[in-house]
MARKESE-627703 format. One record per residue (C-alpha): z, y negated, x negated; residue number from 1. Coordinates in Angstrom, 2 decimals, decimal comma, m for minus. Layout:
BEGIN
+---------+---------+---------+-----+
:       z :       y :       x : num :
+---------+---------+---------+-----+
:       Z :       Y :       X : NUM :
...
+---------+---------+---------+-----+
! end
This chain:
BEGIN
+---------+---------+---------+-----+
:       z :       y :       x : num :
+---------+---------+---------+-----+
:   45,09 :   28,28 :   37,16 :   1 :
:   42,62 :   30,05 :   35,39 :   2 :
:   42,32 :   33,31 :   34,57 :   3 :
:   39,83 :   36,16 :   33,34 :   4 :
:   39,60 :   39,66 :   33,98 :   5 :
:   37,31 :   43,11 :   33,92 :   6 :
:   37,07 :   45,67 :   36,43 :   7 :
:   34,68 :   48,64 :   35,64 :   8 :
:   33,40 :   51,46 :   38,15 :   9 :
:   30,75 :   54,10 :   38,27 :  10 :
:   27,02 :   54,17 :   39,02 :  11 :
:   27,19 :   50,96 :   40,62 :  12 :
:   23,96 :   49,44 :   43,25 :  13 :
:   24,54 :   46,07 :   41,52 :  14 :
:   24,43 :   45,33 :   37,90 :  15 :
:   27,29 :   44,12 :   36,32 :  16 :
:   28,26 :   40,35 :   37,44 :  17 :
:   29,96 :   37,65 :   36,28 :  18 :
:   31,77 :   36,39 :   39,10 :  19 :
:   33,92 :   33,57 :   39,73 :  20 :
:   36,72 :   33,86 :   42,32 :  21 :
:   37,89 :   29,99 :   43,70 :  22 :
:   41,12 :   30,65 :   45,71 :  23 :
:   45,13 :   29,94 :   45,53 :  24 :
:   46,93 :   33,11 :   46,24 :  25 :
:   46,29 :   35,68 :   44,35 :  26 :
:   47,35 :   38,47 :   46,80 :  27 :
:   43,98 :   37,81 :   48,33 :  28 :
:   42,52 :   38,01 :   45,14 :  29 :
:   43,59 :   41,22 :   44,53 :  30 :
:   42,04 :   42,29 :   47,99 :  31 :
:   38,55 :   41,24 :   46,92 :  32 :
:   38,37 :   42,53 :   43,76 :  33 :
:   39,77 :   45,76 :   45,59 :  34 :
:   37,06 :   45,85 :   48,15 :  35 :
:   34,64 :   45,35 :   45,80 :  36 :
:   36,17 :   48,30 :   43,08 :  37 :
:   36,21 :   50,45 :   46,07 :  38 :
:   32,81 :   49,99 :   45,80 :  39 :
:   32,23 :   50,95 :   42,81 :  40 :
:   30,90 :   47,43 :   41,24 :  41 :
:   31,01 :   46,89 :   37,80 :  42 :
:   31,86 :   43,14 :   36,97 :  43 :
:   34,12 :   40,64 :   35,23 :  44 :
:   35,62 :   37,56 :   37,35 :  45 :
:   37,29 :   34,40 :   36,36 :  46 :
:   39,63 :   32,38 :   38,91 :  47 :
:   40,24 :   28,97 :   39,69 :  48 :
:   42,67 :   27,14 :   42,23 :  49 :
:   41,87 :   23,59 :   41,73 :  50 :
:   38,55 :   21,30 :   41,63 :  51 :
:   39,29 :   20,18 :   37,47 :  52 :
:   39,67 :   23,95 :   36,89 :  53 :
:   36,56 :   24,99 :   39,09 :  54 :
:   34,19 :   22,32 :   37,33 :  55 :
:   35,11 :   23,23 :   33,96 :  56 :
:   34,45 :   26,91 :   34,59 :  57 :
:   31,06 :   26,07 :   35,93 :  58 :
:   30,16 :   24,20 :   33,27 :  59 :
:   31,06 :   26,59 :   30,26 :  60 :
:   29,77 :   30,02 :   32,06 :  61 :
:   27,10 :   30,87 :   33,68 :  62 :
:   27,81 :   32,76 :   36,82 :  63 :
:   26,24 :   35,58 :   39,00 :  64 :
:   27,85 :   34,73 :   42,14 :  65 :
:   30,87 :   32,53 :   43,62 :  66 :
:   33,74 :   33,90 :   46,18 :  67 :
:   35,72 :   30,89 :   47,42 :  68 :
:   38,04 :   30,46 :   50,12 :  69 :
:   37,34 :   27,48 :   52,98 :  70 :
:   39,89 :   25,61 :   52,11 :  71 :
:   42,31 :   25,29 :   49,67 :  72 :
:   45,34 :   22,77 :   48,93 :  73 :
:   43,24 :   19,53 :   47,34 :  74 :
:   39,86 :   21,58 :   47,48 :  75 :
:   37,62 :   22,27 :   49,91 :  76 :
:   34,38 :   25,02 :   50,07 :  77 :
:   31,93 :   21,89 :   50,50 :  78 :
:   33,39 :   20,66 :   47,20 :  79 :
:   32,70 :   23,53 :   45,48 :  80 :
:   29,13 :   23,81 :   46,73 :  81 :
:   28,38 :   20,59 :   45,58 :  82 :
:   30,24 :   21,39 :   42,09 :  83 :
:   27,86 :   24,64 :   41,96 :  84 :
:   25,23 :   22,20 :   42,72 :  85 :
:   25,93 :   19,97 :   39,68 :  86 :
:   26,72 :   22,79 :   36,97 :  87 :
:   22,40 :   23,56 :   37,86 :  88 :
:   23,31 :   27,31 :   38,43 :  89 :
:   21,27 :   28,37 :   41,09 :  90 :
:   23,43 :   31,12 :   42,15 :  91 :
:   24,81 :   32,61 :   46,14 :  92 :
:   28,00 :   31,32 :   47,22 :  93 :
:   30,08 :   33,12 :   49,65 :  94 :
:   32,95 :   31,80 :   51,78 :  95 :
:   35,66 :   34,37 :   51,76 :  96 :
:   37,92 :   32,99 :   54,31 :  97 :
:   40,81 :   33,61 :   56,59 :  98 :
:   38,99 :   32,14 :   59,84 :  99 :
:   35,81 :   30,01 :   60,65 : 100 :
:   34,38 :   28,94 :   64,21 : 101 :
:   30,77 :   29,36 :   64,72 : 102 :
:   30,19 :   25,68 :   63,94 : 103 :
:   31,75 :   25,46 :   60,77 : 104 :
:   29,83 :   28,16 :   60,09 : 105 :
:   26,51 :   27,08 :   61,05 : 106 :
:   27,22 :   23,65 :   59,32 : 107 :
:   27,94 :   25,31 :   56,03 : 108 :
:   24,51 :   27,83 :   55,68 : 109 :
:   22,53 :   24,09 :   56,62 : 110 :
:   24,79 :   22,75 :   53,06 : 111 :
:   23,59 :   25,75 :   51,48 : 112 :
:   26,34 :   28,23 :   51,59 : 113 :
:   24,75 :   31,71 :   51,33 : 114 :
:   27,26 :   33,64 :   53,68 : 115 :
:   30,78 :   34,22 :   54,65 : 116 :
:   33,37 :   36,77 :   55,05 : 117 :
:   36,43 :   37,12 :   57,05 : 118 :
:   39,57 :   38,03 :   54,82 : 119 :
:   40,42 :   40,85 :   57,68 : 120 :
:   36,82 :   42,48 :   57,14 : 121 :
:   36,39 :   42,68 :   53,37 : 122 :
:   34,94 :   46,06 :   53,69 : 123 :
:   31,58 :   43,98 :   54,46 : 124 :
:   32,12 :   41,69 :   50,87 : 125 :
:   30,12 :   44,47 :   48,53 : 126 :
:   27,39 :   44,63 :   51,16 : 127 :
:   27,11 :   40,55 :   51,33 : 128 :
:   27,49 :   40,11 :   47,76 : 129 :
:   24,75 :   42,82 :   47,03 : 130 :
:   22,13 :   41,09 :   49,80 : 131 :
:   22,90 :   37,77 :   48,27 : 132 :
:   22,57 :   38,98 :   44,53 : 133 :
:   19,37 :   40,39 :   45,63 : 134 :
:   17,86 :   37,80 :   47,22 : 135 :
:   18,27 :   35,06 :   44,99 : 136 :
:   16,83 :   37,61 :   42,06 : 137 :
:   13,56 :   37,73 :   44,41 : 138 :
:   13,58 :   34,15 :   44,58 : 139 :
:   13,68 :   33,60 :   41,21 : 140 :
:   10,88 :   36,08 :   40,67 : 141 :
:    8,79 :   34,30 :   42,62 : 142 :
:    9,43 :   30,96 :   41,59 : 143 :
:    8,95 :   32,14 :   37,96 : 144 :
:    5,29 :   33,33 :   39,33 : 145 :
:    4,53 :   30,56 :   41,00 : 146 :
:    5,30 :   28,66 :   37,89 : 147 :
:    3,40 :   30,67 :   35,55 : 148 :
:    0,29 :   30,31 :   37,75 : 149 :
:    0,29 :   26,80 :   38,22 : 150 :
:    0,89 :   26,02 :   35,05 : 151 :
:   m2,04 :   27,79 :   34,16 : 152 :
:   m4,86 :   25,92 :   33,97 : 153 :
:   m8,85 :   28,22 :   34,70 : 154 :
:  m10,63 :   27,76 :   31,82 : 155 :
:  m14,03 :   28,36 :   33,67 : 156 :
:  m16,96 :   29,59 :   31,88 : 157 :
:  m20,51 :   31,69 :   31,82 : 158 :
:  m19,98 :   35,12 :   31,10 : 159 :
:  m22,24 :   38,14 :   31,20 : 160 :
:  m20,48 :   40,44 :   33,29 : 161 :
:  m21,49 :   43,90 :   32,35 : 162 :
:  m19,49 :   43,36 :   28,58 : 163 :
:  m16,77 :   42,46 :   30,10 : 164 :
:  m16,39 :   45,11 :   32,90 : 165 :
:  m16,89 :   48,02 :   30,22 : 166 :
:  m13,93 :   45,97 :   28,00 : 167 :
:  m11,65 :   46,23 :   31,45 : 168 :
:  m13,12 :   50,06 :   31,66 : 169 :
:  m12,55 :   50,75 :   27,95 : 170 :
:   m8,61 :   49,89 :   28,30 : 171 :
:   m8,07 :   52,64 :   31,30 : 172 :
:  m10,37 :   54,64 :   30,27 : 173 :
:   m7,40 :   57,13 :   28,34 : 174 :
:   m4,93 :   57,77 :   31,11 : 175 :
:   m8,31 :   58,28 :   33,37 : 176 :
:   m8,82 :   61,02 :   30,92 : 177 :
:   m5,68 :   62,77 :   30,79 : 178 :
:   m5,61 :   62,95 :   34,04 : 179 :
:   m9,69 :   64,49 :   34,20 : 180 :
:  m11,08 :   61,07 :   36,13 : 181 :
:  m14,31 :   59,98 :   36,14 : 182 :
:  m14,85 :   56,67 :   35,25 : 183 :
:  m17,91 :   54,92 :   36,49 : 184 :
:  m19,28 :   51,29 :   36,29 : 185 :
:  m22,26 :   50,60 :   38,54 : 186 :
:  m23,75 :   47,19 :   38,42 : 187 :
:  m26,41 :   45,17 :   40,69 : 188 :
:  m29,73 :   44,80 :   38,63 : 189 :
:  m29,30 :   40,87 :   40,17 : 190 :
:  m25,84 :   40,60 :   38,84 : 191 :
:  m25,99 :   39,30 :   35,34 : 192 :
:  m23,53 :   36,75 :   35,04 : 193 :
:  m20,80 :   34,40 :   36,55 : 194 :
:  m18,64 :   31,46 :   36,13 : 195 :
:  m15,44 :   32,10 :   35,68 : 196 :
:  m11,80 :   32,12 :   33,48 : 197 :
:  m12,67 :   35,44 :   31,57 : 198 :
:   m9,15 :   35,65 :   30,44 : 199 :
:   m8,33 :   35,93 :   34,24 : 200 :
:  m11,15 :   37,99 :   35,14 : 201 :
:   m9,66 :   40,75 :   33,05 : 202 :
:   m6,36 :   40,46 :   34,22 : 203 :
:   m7,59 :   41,01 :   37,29 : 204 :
:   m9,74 :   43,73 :   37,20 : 205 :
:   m7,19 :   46,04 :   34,58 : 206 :
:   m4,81 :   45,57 :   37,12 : 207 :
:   m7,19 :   47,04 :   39,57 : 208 :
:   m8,33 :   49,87 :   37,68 : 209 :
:   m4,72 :   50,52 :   36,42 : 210 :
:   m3,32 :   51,01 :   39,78 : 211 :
:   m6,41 :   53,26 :   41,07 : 212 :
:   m5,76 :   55,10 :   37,84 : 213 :
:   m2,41 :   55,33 :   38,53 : 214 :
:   m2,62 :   56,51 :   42,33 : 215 :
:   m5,52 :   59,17 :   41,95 : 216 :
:   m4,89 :   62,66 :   40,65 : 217 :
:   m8,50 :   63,91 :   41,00 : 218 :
:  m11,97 :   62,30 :   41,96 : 219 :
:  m13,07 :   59,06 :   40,56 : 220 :
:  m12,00 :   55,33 :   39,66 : 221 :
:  m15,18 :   53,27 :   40,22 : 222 :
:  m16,28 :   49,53 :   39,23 : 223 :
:  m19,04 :   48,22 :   41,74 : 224 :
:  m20,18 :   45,00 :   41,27 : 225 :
:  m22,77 :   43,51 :   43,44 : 226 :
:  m23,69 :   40,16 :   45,09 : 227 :
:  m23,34 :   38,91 :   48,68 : 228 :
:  m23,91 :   35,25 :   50,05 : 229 :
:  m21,80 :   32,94 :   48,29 : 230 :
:  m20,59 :   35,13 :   46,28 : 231 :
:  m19,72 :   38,56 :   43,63 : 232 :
:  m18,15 :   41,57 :   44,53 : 233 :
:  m15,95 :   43,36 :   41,76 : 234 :
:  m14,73 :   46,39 :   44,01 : 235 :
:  m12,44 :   49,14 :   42,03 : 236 :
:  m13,11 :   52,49 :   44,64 : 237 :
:  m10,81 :   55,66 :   43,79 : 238 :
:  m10,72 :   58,88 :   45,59 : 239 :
:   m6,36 :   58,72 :   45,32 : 240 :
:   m3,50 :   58,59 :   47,58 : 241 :
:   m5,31 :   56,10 :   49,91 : 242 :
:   m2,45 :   53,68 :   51,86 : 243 :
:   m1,64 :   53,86 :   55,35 : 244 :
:   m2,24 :   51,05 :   57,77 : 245 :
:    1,34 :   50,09 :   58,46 : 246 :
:    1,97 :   49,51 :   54,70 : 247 :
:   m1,49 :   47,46 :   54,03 : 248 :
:   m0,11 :   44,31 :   55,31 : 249 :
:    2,82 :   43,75 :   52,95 : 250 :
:    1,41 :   45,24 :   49,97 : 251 :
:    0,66 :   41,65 :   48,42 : 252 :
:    4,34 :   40,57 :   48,88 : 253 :
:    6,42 :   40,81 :   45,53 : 254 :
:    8,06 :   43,90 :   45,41 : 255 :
:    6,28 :   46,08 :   48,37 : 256 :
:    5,38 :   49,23 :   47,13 : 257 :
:    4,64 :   52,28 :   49,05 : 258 :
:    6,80 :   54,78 :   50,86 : 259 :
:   10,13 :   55,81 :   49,03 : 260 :
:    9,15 :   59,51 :   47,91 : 261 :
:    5,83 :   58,14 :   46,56 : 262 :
:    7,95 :   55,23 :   44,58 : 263 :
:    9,91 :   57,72 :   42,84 : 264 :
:    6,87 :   58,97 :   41,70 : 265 :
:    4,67 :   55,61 :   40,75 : 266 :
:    7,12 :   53,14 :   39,44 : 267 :
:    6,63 :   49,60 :   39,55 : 268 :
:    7,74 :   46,29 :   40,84 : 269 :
:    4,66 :   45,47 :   42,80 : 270 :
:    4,11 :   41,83 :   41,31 : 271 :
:    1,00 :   42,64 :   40,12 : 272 :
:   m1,60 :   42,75 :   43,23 : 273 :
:    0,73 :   39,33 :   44,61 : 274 :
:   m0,60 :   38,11 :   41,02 : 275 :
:   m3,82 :   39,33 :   40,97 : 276 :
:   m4,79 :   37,85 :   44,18 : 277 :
:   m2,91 :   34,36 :   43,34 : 278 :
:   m5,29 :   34,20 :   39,93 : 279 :
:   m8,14 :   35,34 :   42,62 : 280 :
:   m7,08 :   32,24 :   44,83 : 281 :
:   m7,24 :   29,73 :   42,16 : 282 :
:  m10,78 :   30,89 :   41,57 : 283 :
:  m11,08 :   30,35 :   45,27 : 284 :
:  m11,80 :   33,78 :   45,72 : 285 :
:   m9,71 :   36,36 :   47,09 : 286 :
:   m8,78 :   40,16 :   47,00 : 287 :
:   m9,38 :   42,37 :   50,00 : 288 :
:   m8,40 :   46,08 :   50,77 : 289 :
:   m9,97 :   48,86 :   52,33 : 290 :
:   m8,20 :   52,19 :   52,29 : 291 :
:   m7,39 :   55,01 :   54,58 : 292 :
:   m4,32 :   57,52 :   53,38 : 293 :
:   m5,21 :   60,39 :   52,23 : 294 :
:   m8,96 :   59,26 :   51,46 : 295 :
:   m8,67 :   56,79 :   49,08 : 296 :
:   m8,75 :   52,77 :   47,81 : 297 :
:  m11,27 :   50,02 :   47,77 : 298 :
:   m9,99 :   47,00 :   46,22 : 299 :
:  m12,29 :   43,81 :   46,25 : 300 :
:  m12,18 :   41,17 :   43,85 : 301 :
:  m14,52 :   38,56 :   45,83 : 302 :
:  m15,41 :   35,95 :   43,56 : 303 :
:  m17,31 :   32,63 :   44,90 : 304 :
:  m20,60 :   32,30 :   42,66 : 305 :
+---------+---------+---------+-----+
! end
């Protein structure tokens, strides 16, 4: 049996999903898709009872998610990981099932099941099905990064660096003045040029000066460049919000971002310091931080000369 149908609630914490629902009795059917309208999730679902009908769904639609049951007459939840497996769709799949020892359990995360729910606590399928939805978004994310970096290959050259730096400074340089910034690029007489992907180098640095732009209502945004052994300095020093201590150490991790009240306030996904220090790596540099809240940023691009 297969069969489609839409549910539609409010303001939901998901976006809508495509689900598909693998299981033979359709009164617990009606139970998920409950728990999860109770929730207020919007999504569409399609069911299957049977391995033929399972596959071919699979392989016309692409899916958010998959809800199956343990085990069903003729079908079991292994099968249908290893079905979800084939189709390519790299997607969470949740048992939903009636009862599961610890073992059974444990042996189906190792297969790659995502999670599981009991059928007598659906109240906890939104919550699961949100975490997993989540998760595998971040992961593809970051494998989508990762990608785009490493297929990138540095196209290294000699630049002179004080063109470039007012180029990076140029591009910031209106929001700095709405906002009554000063704007300042001081350069080490020694400093003249460096080798480098240029292309990169910019990135880098307007993603710097955007952010200090960004986080500083008065005061200054700053480029100091200067030289140290083995090495350039391209630090970006603003007189903003500054960042606590606790936060520092997860601030290069995709999607960290400061405190909640300040997030409603500076939007952003926070992939672009994780970038910024990945192109900084592949120079075999690195980005550091300095800051202290309420007193300001240093960000430092160090680049090996």
């Amino acid at each position: 049996m297969v069969s489609s149908y839409a549910l539609a609630g409010t303001i939901t914490p998901i976006n809508q999903s495509t689900l598909l629902i693998v299981e033979d009795v359709m009164a617990d059917v009606e139970l998920m898709v409950l728990a999860l309208e109770v929730a207020d999730i919007t999504f569409t679902y399609d069911i299957a009872d049977n391995h033929i009908g399972c596959q071919r769904l699979l392989h016309a639609q692409n899916y958010d998610a998959v809800l199956v049951d343990y085990r069903l007459p003729g079908l079991h939840g292994m099968e249908v990981l290893e079905l979800v497996k084939q189709s390519e769709q790299e997607i969470p799949l949740i048992l939903v099932t009636g009862a599961l020892g610890e073992e059974a359990a444990v042996e189906c995360i190792k297969a790659g099941m995502t999670d599981y729910v009991l059928k007598d606590r659906l109240f906890r399928l939104p919550m699961v099905l949100e975490r997993s939805l989540q998760e595998f978004e971040l992961r593809r994310q970051k494998q989508a990064n990762n990608a785009r970096i490493r297929k990138e290959e540095l196209s290294l050259e000699t630049i002179w660096v004080e063109p470039v730096c007012r180029e990076c400074l140029s591009l910031i340089q209106e929001p700095a003045n709405r906002k009554s910034l000063q704007v300042s690029l001081v350069i080490a007489p020694e400093v003249q040029t460096c080798m480098v992907d240029q292309r990169r180098l910019k990135q880098i640095l307007v993603n710097l000066l955007s952010n200090a732009v960004k986080f500083t209502e008065f005061g200054s945004v700053t480029l100091l460049i200067e030289p140290t052994e083995g090495a350039i300095k391209f630090s970006v020093i603003d007189t903003g919000i500054g960042i606590a201590a606790s936060e520092q150490a997860t601030l290069f991790q995709p999607f960290q971002q400061l405190d909640s009240d300040l997030n409603r306030k500076y939007e952003g996904t926070g992939l672009g310091l994780v970038l910024s220090r990945k192109l900084a790596r592949l120079h075999g540099g690195d980005i550091t931080l300095h800051s202290e809240l309420g007193h300001g940023s240093c960000f430092t691009l160090h680049l090996p000369t």
